[in-house]
C-alpha positions in Angstrom: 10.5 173.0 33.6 7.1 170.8 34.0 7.5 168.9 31.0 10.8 168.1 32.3 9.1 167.1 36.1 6.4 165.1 34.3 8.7 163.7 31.9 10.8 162.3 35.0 7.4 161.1 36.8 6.4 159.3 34.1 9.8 157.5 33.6 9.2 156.9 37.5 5.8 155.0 36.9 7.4 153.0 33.7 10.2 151.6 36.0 8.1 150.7 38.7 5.8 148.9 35.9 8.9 147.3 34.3 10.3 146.0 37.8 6.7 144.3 38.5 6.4 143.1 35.3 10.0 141.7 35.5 9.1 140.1 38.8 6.4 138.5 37.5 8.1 137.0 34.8 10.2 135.9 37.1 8.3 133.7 38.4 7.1 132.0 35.4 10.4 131.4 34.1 11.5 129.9 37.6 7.8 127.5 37.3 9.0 126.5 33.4 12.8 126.0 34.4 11.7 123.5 37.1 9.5 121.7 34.9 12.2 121.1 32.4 14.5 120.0 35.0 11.9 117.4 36.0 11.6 116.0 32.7 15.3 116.0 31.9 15.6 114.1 35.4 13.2 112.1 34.9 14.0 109.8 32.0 17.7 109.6 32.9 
């Protein structure tokens, strides 16, 4: 029973990590997609 309970704490923790990272990534992506549209926009 408490390799099961830390088994499902860990898993827990690695969501949380893998949301925040997600987020964060997020982000970034948003900052490179809006650079991309200014070029594009730019030289029509």
């Amino acid at each position: 029973m408490e390799i099961l309970l830390i088994l499902k704490i860990l898993i827990i923790i690695a969501g949380i990590i893998a949301i925040y990272a997600i987020a964060r990534n997020l982000d970034i992506i948003k900052i490179i997609l809006i650079y991309w549209k200014d070029l594009i926009l730019r030289r029509k």
